[in-house]
ZAMARGU-4260 file (C-alpha; in steps of 0.2 Angstrom, whole numbers, plus 5000, padded with zeros to 4 digits):
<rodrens>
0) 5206/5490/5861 | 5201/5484/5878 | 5203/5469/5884 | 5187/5457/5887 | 5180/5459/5905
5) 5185/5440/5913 | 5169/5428/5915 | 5157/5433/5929 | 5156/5417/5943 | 5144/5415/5956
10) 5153/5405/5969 | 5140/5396/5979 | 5146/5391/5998 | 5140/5390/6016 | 5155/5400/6026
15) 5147/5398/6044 | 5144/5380/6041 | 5153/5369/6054 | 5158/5352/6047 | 5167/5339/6059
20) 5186/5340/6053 | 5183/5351/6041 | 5185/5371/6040 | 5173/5373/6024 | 5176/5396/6025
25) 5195/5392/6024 | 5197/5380/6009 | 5181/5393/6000 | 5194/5409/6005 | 5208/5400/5997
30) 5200/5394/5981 | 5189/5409/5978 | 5203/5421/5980 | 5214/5411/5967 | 5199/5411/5953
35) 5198/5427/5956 | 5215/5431/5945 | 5204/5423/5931 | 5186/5426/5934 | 5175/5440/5943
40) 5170/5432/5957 | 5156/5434/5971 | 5151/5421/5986 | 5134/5418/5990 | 5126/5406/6002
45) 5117/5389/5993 | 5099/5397/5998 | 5101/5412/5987 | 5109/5405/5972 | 5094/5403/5962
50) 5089/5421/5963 | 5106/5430/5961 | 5113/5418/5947 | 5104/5425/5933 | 5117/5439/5932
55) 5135/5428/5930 | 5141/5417/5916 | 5141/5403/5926 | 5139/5396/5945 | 5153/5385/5954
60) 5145/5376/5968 | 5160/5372/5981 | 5157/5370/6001 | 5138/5372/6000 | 5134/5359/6013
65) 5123/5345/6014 | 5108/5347/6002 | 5096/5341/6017 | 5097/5358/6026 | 5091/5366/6012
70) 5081/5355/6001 | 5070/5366/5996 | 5080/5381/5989 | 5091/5369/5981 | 5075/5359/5972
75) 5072/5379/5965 | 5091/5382/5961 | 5094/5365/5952 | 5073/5369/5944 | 5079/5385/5937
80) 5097/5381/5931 | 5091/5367/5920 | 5076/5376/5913 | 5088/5391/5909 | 5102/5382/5903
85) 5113/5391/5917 | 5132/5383/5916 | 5135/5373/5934 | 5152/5367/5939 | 5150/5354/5942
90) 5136/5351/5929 | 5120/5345/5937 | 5120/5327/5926 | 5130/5319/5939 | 5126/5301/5942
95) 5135/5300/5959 | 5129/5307/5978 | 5124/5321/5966 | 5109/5312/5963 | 5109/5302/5980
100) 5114/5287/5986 | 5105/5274/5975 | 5120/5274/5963 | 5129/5262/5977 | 5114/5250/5976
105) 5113/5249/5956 | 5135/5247/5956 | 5135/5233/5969 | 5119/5225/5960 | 5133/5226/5944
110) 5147/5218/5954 | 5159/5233/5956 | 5170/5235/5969 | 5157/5243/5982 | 5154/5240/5999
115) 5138/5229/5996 | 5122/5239/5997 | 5104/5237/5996 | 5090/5246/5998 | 5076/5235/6000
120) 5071/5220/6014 | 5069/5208/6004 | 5086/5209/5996 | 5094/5211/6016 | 5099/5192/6013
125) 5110/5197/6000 | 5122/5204/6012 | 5137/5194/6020 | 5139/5191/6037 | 5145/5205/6048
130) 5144/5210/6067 | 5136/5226/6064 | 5127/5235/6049 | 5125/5253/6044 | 5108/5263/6038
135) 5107/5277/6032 | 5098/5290/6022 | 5099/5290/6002 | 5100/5311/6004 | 5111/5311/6019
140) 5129/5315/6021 | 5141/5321/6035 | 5135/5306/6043 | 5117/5311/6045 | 5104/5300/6051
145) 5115/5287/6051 | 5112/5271/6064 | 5119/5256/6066 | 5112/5240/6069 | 5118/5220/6074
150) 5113/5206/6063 | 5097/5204/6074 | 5092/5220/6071 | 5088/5218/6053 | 5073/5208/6055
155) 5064/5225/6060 | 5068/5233/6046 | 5053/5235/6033 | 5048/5244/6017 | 5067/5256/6020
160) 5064/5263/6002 | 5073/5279/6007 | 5086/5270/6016 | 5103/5262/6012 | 5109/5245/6020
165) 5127/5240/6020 | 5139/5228/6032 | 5151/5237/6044 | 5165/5235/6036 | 5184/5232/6048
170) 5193/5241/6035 | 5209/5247/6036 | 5209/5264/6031 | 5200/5276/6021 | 5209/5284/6005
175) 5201/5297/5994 | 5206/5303/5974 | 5204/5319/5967 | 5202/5321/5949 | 5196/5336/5939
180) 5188/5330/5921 | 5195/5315/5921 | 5211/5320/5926 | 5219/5312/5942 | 5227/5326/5953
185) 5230/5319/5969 | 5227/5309/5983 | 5224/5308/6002 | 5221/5294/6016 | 5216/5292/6034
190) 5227/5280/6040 | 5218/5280/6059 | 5201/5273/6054 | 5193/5282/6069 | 5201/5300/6063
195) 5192/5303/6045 | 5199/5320/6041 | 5215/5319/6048 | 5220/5314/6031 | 5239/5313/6025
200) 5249/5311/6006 | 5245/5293/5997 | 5255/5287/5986 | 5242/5279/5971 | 5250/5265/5962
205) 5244/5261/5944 | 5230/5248/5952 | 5224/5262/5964 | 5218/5273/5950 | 5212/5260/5939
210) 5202/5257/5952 | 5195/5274/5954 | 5196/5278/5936 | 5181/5267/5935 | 5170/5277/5944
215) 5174/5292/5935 | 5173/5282/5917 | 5156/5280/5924 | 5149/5295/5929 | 5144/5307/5917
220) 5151/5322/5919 | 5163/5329/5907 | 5169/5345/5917 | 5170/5344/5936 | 5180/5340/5952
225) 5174/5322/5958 | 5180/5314/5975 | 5183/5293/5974 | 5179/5288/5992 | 5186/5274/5995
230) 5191/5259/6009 | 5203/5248/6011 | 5197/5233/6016 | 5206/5217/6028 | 5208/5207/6013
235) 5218/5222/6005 | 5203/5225/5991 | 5198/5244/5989 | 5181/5247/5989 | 5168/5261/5985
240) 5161/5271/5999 | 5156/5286/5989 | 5155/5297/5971 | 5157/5314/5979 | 5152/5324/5962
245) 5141/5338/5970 | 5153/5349/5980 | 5166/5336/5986 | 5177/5346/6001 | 5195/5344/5994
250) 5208/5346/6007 | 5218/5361/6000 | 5225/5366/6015 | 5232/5351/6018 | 5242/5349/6002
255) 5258/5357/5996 | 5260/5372/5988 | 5267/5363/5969 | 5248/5351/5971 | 5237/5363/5977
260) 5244/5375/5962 | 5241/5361/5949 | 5226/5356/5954 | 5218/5374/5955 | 5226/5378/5935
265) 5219/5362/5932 | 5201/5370/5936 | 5204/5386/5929 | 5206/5376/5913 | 5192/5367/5915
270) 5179/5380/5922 | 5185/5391/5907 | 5180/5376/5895 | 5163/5374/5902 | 5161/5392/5901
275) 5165/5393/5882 | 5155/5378/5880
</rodrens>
């Protein structure tokens, strides 16, 4: 008797995408070519995902870019998988930047450790005092129309709706966890505020990932690789930047070979589970 043929995967990347710091074709090369020695596995770029997924068991979306460049064949891709019940990795019930920003504004309205966020002018008094603030778009990322503004320069502000608000936070450094599930795997800071990707081994003590753990207790997703951005702020606090659950960039290359190997067993196991789901 034959063996069963391995699951088909459509792996769903932008190679020719340039992101500041970041080389997404290299860390898609690397992870595709390890699932390979599990899964059948073909690449495809974001904006023909919906058309070609039909013929695979399921589609892992990796370094796919940000959604805005391509809002309207993801809009079709995320339309069609739902309505056919296609298997996603990560599943599309993500509460975090899956679903845009507005999850930053609901946490810090509940009092979790975020950088304080609103969305509205009327709640702009809300915010402490700071010598600069940030706006930005609920859909962006990679820092896209992002603009900073001084205290002064809120009283312009009207309607935002589509907008974020937050102070400029002096922090320390940036620090990011990886987990898979709910499983923590590793973790990675910037300890030069100024170089965000030039990202080196942390060390997470117990209060580091009950801190993180928090945000993935939170989200939904039972399957899935989820990136806890977070800062380090003067007083020594962490706080929330971001819930990267949509295709959260992971730094492989940057790990050694024992981490990297763990984490991507770790989603084999996980993929395979969603799969057989």
């Amino acid at each position: 008797m034959s063996a069963a043929a391995p699951p088909r995967v459509l792996y769903v990347t932008d190679l020719a995408y340039e992101a500041k710091g970041r080389r997404y074709c290299d860390e898609d090369i690397l992870f595709s070519s390890r699932l390979r020695r599990d899964f059948t596995v073909a690449t495809c770029h974001p904006a023909d995902a919906a058309r070609l997924m039909g013929g695979f068991d399921g589609v892992v979306v990796r370094n796919s870019g940000p959604v805005i460049h391509y809002r309207e064949g993801y809009d079709a891709f995320r339309e069609r998988a739902l309505a056919d019940g296609v298997r996603v990795y990560n599943p599309l019930n993500g509460r975090g930047d899956m679903a845009g920003k507005q999850y930053l504004v609901e946490l810090s309205a509940a009092g979790l450790p975020v950088i304080p966020t609103v969305d509205r002018a009327e709640d702009l008094g809300r915010l402490p005092d700071a010598e600069e603030y940030v706006v930005k778009p609920k859909d962006g990322a990679d820092s896209i129309g992002m603009r900073f503004l001084p205290r002064e320069g809120l009283a312009g502000l009207t309607g935002l709706r589509d907008s974020l608000v937050q102070p400029r936070i002096p922090f320390l450094y940036e620090v990011s966890f990886y987990f898979v599930d709910h499983d923590f795997q590793y973790a990675l800071h910037a300890p030069d505020p100024e170089r965000r990707w030039e990202l080196v081994p942390y060390e997470a003590r117990a209060v580091d990932l009950d801190f993180a753990g928090k945000f993935i207790d939170w989200n939904t997703l039972d399957h899935g690789i989820q990136r806890v951005d977070a800062c380090r702020a003067p007083d020594g606090e962490l706080l929330l930047v971001e819930l990267e659950d949509l295709n959260p960039y992971l730094s492989l290359g940057l790990l050694d070979e024992t981490t990297r190997d763990a984490f991507i067993a770790r989603t084999v196991v996980s993929l395979r589970e969603l799969l057989s789901s």
